[in-house]
Each structure stands twice: as structure tokens, then as C-alpha cells.
VEXDREN-2710 file (C-alpha; in Angstrom, 1 decimal):
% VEXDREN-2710
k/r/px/py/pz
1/UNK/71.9/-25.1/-158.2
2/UNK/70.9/-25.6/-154.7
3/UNK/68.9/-23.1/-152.5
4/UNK/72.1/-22.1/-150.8
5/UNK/72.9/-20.6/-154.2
6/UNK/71.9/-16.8/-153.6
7/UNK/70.6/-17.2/-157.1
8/UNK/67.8/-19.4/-156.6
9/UNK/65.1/-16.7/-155.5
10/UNK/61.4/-16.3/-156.1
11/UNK/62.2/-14.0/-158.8
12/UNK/64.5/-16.6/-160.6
13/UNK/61.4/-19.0/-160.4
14/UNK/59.6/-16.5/-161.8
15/UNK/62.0/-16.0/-164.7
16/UNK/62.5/-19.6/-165.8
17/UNK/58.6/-19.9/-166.1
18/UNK/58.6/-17.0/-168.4
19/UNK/61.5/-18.5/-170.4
20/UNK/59.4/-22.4/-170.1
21/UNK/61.5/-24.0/-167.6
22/UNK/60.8/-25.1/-163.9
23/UNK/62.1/-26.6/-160.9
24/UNK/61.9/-29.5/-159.3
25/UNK/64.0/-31.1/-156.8
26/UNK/65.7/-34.3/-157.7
27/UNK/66.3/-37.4/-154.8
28/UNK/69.1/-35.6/-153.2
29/UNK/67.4/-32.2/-152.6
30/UNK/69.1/-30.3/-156.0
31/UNK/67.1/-27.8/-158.0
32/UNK/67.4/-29.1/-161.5
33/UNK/65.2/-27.3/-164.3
34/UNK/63.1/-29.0/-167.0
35/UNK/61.7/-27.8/-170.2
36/UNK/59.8/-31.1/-171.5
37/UNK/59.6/-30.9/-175.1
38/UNK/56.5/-32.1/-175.8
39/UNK/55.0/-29.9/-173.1
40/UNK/52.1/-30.8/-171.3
41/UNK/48.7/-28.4/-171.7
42/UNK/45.4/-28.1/-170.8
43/UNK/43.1/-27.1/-173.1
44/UNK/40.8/-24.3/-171.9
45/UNK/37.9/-25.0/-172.8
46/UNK/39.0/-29.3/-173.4
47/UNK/38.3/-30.5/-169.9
48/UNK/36.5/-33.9/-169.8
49/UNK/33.9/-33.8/-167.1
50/UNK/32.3/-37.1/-166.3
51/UNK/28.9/-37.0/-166.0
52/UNK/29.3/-38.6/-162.2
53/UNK/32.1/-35.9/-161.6
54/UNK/28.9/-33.0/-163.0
55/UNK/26.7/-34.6/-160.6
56/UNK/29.3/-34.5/-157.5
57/UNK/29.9/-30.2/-158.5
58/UNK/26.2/-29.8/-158.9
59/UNK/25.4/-31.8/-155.6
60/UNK/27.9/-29.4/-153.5
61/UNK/29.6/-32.4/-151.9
62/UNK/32.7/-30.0/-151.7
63/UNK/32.8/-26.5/-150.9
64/UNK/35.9/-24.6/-153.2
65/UNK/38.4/-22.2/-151.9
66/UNK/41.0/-20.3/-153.1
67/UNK/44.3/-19.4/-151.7
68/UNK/42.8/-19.9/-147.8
69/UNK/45.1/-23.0/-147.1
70/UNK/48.2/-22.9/-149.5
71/UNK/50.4/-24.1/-146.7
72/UNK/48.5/-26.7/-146.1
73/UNK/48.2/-27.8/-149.8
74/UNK/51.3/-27.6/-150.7
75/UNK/52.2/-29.9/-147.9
76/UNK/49.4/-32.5/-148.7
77/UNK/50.9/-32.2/-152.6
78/UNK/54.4/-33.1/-151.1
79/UNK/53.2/-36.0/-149.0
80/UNK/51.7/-37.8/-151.2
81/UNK/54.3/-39.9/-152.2
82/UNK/57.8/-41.4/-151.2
83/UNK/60.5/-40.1/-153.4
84/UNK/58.5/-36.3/-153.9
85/UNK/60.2/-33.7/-156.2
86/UNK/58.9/-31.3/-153.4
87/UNK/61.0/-30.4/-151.0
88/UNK/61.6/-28.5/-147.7
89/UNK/63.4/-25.9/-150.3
90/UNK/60.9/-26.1/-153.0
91/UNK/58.1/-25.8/-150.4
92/UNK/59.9/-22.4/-148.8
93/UNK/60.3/-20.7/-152.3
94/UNK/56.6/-21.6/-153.5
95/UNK/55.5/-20.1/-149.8
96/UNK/57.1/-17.0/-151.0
97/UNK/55.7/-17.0/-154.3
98/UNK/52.5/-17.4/-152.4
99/UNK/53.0/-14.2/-150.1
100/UNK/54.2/-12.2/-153.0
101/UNK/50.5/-13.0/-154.9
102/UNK/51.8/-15.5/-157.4
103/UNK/51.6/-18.7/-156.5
104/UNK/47.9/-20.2/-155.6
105/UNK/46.1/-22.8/-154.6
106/UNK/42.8/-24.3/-154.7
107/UNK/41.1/-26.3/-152.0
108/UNK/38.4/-28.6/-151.8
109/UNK/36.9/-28.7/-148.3
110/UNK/34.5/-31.3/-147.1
111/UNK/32.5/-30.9/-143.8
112/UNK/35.2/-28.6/-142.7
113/UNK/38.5/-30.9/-143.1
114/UNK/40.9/-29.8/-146.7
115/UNK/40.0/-32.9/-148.9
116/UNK/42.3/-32.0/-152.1
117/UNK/43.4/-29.3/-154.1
118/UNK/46.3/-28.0/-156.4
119/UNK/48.8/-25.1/-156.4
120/UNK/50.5/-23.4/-158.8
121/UNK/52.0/-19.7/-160.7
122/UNK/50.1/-17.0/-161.9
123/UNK/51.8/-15.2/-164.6
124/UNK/49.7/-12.9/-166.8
125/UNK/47.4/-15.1/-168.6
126/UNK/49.3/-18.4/-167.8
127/UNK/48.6/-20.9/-165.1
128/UNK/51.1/-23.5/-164.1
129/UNK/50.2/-25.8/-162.2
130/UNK/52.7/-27.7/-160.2
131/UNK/50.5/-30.7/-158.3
132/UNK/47.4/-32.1/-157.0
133/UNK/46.2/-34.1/-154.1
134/UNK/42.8/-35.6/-152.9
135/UNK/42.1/-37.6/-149.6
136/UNK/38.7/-38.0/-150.6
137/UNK/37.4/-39.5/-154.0
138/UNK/36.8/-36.6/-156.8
139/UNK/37.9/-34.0/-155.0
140/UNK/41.1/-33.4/-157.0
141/UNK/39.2/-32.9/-160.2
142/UNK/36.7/-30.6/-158.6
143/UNK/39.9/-29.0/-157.7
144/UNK/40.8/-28.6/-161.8
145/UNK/37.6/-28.2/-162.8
146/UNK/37.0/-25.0/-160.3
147/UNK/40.8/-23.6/-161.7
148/UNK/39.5/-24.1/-165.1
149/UNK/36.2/-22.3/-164.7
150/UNK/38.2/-19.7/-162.5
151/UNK/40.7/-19.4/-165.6
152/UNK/38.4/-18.9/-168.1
153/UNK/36.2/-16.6/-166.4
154/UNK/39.8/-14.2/-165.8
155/UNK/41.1/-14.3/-169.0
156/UNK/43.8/-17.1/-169.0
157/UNK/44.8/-18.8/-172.1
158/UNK/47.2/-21.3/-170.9
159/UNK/47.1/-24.0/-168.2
160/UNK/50.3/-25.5/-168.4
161/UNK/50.3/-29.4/-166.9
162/UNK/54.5/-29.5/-167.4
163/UNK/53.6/-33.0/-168.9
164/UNK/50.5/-35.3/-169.3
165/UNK/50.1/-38.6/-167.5
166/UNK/47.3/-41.1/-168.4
167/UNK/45.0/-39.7/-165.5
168/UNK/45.0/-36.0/-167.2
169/UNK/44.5/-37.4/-170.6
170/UNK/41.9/-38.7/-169.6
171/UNK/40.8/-35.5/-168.1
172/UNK/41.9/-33.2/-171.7
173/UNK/45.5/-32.7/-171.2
174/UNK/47.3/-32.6/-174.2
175/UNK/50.6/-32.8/-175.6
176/UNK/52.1/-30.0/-177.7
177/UNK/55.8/-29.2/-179.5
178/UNK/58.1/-27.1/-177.1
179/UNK/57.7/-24.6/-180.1
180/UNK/54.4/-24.4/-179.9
181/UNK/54.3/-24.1/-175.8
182/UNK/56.3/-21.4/-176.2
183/UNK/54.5/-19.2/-179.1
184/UNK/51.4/-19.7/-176.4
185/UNK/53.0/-19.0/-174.0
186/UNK/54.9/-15.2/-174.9
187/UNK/51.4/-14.4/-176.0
188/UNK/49.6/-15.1/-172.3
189/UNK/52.3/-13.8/-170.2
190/UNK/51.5/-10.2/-171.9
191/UNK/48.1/-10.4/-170.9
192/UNK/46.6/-8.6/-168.4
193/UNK/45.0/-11.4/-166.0
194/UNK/44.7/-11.7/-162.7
195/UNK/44.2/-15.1/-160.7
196/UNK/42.5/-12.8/-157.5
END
């Protein structure tokens, strides 16, 4: 399906996510959709905080922002890396998503200049989150650990990592049965939540 396709919308996005699939762009620019079975998960109240990560939140090295620079984020996540499952398409739908109130970010700012952050979709009481970046050290997982507290303090019950790498097992991701993901997540789509 590409983004000619006049069925690849904001509202199909939307869709998949409720049924646990997503898109990411493959090499060539296509949409393809994934449903990883085992499904990747953060744990709510499971995130490993080092004791020098505490130190650098409790020190205010960072200042934390929400939604002020999801552009710009975005962006930064697709940069990252040659070969990104971002592209110029994926990047103009998530904008959308962003102006219609469901896709968010959070930045980390430093003296002024975006240091890292993360996007992803707000759905009822579900989070997914689509990618990360830092240009200084630590401030990605200030990043997770602000959407965490933020999740927690809304009324989220799933933050949905699409699948674990070494880096967020090491940070509480987990892996869970496609079943599972799903029973979770039909329950925190109903809820009420709101990321704002």
C-alpha cells in the first residue's frame, strides 16, 4: 500500500493500531504493516531507572516538554540512521496524527537546543511509541521516563514498544504473546485517558 493509495489515511493508522498492527516503511518507501507476535511492552510501573539516570532527573540537567517540537522530533527520530523505516510519507501522516491530537512527542531540551525525545499514538489508555533519539547522553531515557510518569499519572495501562531490543530490556521492556497484547490492549483502548 503506498501513500498514493487513497486508503492509507490518518484514520486507517488509527485503525490498524486498534486492531495491533502498524506501519512502517520498508527500503523502497512502501507501507507494510507488522503485528510482532511476541509483542514488545513496557511495563507501567517496570521501568529500570539507574541510580545515575535518578541523579541526572533530580539534578534538572534537562528541562521536559511535551508536544512543543513534534516536527522537529519526528525528524531527529528519522535521521538517526541510514536505511530509517521513517519516511517523507510516514513523517506527513504522523504530522497529521499530530494536528488531529493523537500523536505526541516528548522532548528533552538542554540550555535551550532539543536534545532527545520520542513520539508516538495516543489511543484511550494505550501509548505506542514509535521511536527515540538523543544527541546528548541520557536524554532519551529522561524522555521514557517523563512518558512513563506522564502515563501513569493519566490513566494508561499499556506502553506498547512494538518489540524489545537489548537497550529497552535493559530499561523493563518485556516481551509478551500476541494474545496477550491484544486482551491488554481491547481493555486500554476503552478507557477514558487522555495524553494532554
Amino acid at each position: 500500500m503506498t501513500r498514493d493509495d487513497p486508503q492509507l489515511t490518518p484514520d486507517l493508522i488509527l485503525r490498524g493500531y486498534c486492531a495491533g498492527v502498524f506501519p512502517m516503511a520498508d527500503v523502497d518507501g512502501r507501507v507494510l504493516w507488522f503485528s510482532p507476535d511476541p509483542r514488545g511492552i513496557f511495563p507501567l510501573d517496570g521501568l529500570h531507572v539507574s541510580r545515575s539516570l535518578a541523579k541526572t532527573i533530580r539534578r534538572g540537567v534537562f528541562e521536559v516538554r511535551c508536544d512543543t517540537a513534534f516536527a522537529d522530533v519526528i525528524a531527529a527520530c528519522a535521521h538517526r540512521s541510514e536505511g530509517t523505516w521513517i519516511s517523507d510519507e510516514i513523517r506527513t501522516l504522523y504530522t497529521e496524527l499530530h494536528q488531529l491530537g493523537f500523536a505526541h512527542s516528548v522532548e528533552v531540551w538542554q540550555e535551550g537546543v532539543l536534545a532527545g525525545g520520542l513520539y508516538g499514538i495516543a489511543i484511550g489508555g494505550a501509548f505506542f511509541g514509535e521511536s527515540m533519539f538523543h544527541r546528548a547522553r541520557d536524554a532519551s531515557k529522561v524522555a521514557l521516563a517523563a512518558l512513563v510518569d506522564r502515563l501513569r499519572a493519566r490513566g494508561f495501562t499499556l506502553l506498547d514498544t512494538q518489540w524489545t531490543t537489548p537497550h529497552l530490556e535493559r530499561l523493563g521492556a518485556i516481551d509478551i504473546p500476541r494474545e496477550e497484547y491484544m486482551q491488554r490492549l481491547d481493555a486500554a483502548i476503552q478507557l477514558p485517558a487522555q495524553f494532554d
